[in-house]
C-alpha positions as CSV (number, residue, x, y, z in Angstrom):
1,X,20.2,18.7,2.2
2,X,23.2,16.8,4.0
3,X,22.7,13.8,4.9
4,X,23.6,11.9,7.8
5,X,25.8,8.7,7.6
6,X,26.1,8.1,11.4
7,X,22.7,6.4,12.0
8,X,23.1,3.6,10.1
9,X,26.0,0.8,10.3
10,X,26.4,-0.9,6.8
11,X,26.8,-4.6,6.8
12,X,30.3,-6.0,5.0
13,X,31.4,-2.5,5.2
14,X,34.4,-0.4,6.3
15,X,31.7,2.4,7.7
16,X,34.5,4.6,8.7
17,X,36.1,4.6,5.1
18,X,32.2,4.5,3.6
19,X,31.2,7.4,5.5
20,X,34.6,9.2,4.9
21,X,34.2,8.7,0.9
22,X,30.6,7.4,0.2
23,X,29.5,5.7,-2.7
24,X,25.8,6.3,-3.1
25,X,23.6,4.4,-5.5
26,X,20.3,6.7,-6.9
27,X,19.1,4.3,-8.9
28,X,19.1,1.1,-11.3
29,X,17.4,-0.6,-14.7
30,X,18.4,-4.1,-15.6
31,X,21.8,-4.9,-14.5
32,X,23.1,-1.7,-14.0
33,X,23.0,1.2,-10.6
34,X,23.3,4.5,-11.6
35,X,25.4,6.3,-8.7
36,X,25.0,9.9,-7.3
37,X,27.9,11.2,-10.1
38,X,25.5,9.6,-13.2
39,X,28.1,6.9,-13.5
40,X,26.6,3.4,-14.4
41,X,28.0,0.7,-12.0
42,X,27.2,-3.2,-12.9
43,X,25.4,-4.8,-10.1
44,X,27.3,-7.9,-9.2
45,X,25.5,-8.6,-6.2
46,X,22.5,-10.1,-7.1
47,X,22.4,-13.3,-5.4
48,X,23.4,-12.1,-2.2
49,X,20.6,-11.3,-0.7
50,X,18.4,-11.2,-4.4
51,X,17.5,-13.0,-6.8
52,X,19.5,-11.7,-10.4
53,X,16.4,-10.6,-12.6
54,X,17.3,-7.4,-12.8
55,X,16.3,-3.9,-11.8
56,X,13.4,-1.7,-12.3
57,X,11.8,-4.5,-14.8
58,X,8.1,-4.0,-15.6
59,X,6.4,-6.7,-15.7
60,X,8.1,-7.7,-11.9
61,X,7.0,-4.1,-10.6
62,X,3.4,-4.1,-12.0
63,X,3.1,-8.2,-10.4
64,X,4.8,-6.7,-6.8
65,X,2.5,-3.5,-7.4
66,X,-0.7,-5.9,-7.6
67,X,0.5,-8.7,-4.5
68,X,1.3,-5.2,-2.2
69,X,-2.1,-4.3,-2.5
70,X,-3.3,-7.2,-1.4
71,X,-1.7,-7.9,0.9
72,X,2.2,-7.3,1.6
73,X,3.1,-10.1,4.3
74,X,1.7,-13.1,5.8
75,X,3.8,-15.1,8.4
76,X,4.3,-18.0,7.8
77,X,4.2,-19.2,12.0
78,X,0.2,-20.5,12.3
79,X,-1.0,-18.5,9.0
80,X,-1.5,-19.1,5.9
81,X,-2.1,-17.0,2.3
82,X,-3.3,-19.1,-0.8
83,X,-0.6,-17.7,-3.2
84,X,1.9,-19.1,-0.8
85,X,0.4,-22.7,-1.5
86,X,-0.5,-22.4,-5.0
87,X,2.9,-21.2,-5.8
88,X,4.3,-24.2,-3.8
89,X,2.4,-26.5,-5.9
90,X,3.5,-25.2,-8.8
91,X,7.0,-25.9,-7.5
92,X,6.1,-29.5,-6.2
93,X,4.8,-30.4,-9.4
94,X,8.1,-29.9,-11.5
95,X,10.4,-31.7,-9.2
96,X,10.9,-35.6,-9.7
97,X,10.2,-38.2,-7.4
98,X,8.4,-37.6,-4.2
99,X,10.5,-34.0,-3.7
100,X,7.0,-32.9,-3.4
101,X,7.0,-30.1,-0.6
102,X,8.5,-26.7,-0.5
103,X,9.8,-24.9,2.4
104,X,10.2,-21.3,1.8
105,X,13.6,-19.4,2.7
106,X,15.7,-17.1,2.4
107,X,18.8,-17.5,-0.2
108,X,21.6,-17.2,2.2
109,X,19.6,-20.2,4.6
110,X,19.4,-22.2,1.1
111,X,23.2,-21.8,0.2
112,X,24.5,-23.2,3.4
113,X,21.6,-26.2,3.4
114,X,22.9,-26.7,-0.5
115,X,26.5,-27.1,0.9
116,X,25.6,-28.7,4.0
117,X,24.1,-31.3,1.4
118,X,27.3,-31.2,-0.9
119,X,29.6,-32.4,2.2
120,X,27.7,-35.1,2.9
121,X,27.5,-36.3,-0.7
122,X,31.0,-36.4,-0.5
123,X,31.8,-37.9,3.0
124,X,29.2,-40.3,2.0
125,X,28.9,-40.8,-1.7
126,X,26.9,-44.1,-1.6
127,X,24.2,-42.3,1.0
128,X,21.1,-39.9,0.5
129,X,21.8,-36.0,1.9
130,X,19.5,-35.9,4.3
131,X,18.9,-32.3,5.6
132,X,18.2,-31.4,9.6
């Protein structure tokens, strides 16, 4: 089976060079892909877009495995589902001070708050950060 490259338009990607030569990943475990030649390639992106626990771990499949099942997606815009609070409680109750509520998002959203925060720290070291 061929398949066809044209459909889709990778992001932070030279598509016509991609498409010309593509590197295709099969697979992963742990840290490492596993590309379409058997060649183990270290994944150096996790934090982009994922969180860095690794691929293909068990106990993290068998927990997404169970949550799927349930249920796969709630949004969050006039709904609620109880794991999303008592996992925010959790969180409120190891942070210090009154940092006691949790909005959930994305990690490219929380980089740019985190140096939206870090510039105003340092335009204004003797104020708080306080985020829009």
């Amino acid at each position: 089976m061929t398949l066809n490259l044209d459909a889709y338009w990778m992001p932070y990607t030279g598509n016509r060079q991609f498409k010309g030569d593509p590197r295709m990943i099969e697979s992963a475990r742990g840290v490492w892909f596993t590309d379409s030649d058997g060649r183990h390639v270290l994944d150096g992106h996790s934090g982009l877009w994922t969180s860095g626990l690794g691929h293909a771990r068990p106990e993290i499949t068998e927990a997404v495995s169970r949550q799927m099942a349930e249920l796969d997606f709630c949004p969050p815009f006039q709904f609620g589902h109880p794991k999303a609070f008592e996992l925010a409680t959790k969180i409120a109750d190891l942070m210090p001070g009154d940092l006691n509520h949790v909005f959930y998002t994305n990690p490219r959203f929380d980089r740019s708050m985190r140096w939206r925060c870090y510039q105003c720290m340092r335009a204004c070291p003797d104020t708080t950060c306080k985020l829009p």
